[in-house]
C-alpha positions in Angstrom: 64.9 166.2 75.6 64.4 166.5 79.6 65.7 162.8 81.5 64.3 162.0 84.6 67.8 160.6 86.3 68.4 158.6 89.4 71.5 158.3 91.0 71.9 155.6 93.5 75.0 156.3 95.8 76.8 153.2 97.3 79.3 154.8 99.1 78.8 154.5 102.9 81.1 157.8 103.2 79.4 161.0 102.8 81.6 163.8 100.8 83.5 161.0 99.7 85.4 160.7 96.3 82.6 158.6 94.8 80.1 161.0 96.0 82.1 164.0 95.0 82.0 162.0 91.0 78.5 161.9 91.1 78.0 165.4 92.3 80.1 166.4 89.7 77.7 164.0 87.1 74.6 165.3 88.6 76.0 169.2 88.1 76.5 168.1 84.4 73.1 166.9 84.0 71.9 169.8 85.6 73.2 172.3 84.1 71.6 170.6 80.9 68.2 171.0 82.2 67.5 167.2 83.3 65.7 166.2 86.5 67.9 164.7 88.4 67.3 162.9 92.1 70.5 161.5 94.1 69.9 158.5 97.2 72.2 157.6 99.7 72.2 153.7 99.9 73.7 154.0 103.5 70.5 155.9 104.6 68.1 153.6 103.8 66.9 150.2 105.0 67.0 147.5 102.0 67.9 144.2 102.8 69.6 141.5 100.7 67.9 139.5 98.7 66.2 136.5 100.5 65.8 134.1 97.4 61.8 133.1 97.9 61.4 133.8 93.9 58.4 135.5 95.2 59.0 138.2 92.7 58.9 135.9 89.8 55.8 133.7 90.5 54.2 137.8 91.0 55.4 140.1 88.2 58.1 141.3 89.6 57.0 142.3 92.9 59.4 141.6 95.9 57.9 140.1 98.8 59.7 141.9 101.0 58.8 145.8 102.5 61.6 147.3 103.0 62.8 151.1 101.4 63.6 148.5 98.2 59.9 149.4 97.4 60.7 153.0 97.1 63.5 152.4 94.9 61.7 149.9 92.6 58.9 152.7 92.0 61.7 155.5 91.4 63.8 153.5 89.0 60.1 152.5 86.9 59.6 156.6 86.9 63.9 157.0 85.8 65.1 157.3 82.2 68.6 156.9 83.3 70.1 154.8 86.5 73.3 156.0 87.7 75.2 153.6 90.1 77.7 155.2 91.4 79.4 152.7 94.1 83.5 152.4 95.0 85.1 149.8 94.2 85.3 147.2 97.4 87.5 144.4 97.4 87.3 144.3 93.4 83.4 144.6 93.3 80.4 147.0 94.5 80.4 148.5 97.1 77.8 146.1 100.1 75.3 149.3 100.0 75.0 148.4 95.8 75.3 144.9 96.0 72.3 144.9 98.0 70.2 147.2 95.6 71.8 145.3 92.6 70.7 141.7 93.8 66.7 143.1 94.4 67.1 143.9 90.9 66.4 140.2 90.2 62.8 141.4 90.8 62.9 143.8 87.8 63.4 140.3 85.5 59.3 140.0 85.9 58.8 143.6 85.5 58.9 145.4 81.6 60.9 148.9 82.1 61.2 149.5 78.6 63.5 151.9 77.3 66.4 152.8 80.7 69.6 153.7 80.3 72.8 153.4 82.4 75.8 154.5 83.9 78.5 153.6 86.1 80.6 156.0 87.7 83.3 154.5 90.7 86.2 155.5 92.3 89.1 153.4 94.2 92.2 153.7 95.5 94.5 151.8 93.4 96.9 153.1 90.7 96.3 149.7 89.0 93.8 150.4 86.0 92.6 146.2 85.8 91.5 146.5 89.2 88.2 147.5 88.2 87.6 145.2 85.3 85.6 142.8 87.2 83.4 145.4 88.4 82.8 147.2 84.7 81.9 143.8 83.8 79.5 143.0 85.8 77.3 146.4 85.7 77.2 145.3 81.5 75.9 142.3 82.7 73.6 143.9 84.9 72.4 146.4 82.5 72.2 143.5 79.6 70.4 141.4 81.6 68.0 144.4 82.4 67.8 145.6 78.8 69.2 148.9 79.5 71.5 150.9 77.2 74.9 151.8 78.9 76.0 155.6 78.5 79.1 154.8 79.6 81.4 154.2 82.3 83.5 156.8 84.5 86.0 155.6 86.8 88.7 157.3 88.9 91.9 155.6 90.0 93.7 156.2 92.5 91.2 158.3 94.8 92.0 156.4 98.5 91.8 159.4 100.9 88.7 161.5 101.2 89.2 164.4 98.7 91.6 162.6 96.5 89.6 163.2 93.7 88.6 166.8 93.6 91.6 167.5 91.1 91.3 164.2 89.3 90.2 164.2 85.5 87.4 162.1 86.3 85.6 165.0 87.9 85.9 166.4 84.1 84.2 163.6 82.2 81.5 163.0 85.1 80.3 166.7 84.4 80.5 166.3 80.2 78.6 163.1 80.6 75.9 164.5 82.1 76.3 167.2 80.2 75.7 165.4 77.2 73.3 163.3 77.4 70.7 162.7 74.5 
């Protein structure tokens, strides 16, 4: 069955290694004959959170107006949510963290039936580096009610283009190749 798929890039760098793993996801899901629809974090205006709780006292509507609003209406139109961010200082990247915390919004809001995905890269030859950062996207996408499809990570990727021989460019393409 055809998934609509968004895949939120918070990498600031363009043709970076993170963006070069989600390419590789998105060729995956392509070549499977999904719809798939990629934004740049970095290009867009979204703001952090401001804490009102305006969006709970109004079902989920942030108050607000910022390209956040775009987002909210293409993630209610997504099967699948892929958040593909670098790892920063042992957590998302500021671009994600940004999306991530309007998310709070989506508490109000019923988006019945999303799934997830996580795919990061980061420079470090040290596998537990990222074991904050897994944990807190399966918080997210518990908290959210989403079903994780997994996680795709690619250590050791510091330097623009570390990646494009790296075996996570591999299981970035079967995922979305194989996605039910």
């Amino acid at each position: 069955m055809k998934k609509n798929i968004l895949v939120l890039i918070g990498s600031p760098r363009k043709g970076g290694n993170t963006d070069t793993l989600a390419n590789a996801f998105i060729a995956g899901a392509l070549k499977d004959g999904h719809e798939v629809e990629k934004i740049t974090l970095q290009n867009h205006n979204i703001n952090g959170c401001l804490g009102y709780d305006y969006c709970m006292r109004n079902h989920g509507e942030c108050i607000q107006k910022d390209d956040m609003q775009m987002i909210y209406d293409k993630l209610s139109k997504s099967d699948i949510i892929v958040l593909a961010t670098p790892l920063y200082f042992f957590g998302f990247s500021s671009q994600m963290k940004k999306v991530i915390d309007r998310f709070y919004a989506l508490l109000s809001r019923s988006l019945p039936n999303k799934q997830s995905i996580l795919l990061t890269a980061y420079g470090s030859q040290d596998s537990h580096e990222i074991d904050g950062l897994i944990a807190q996207y399966k918080m997210i996408a518990s908290a959210l009610n989403w079903t994780n499809l997994g996680v795709v990570s690619a250590k050791g990727v510091l330097k623009k283009g570390d990646i494009l021989n790296h075996p996570s460019i591999s299981d970035a393409m079967k995922l979305g190749e194989n996605l039910l």
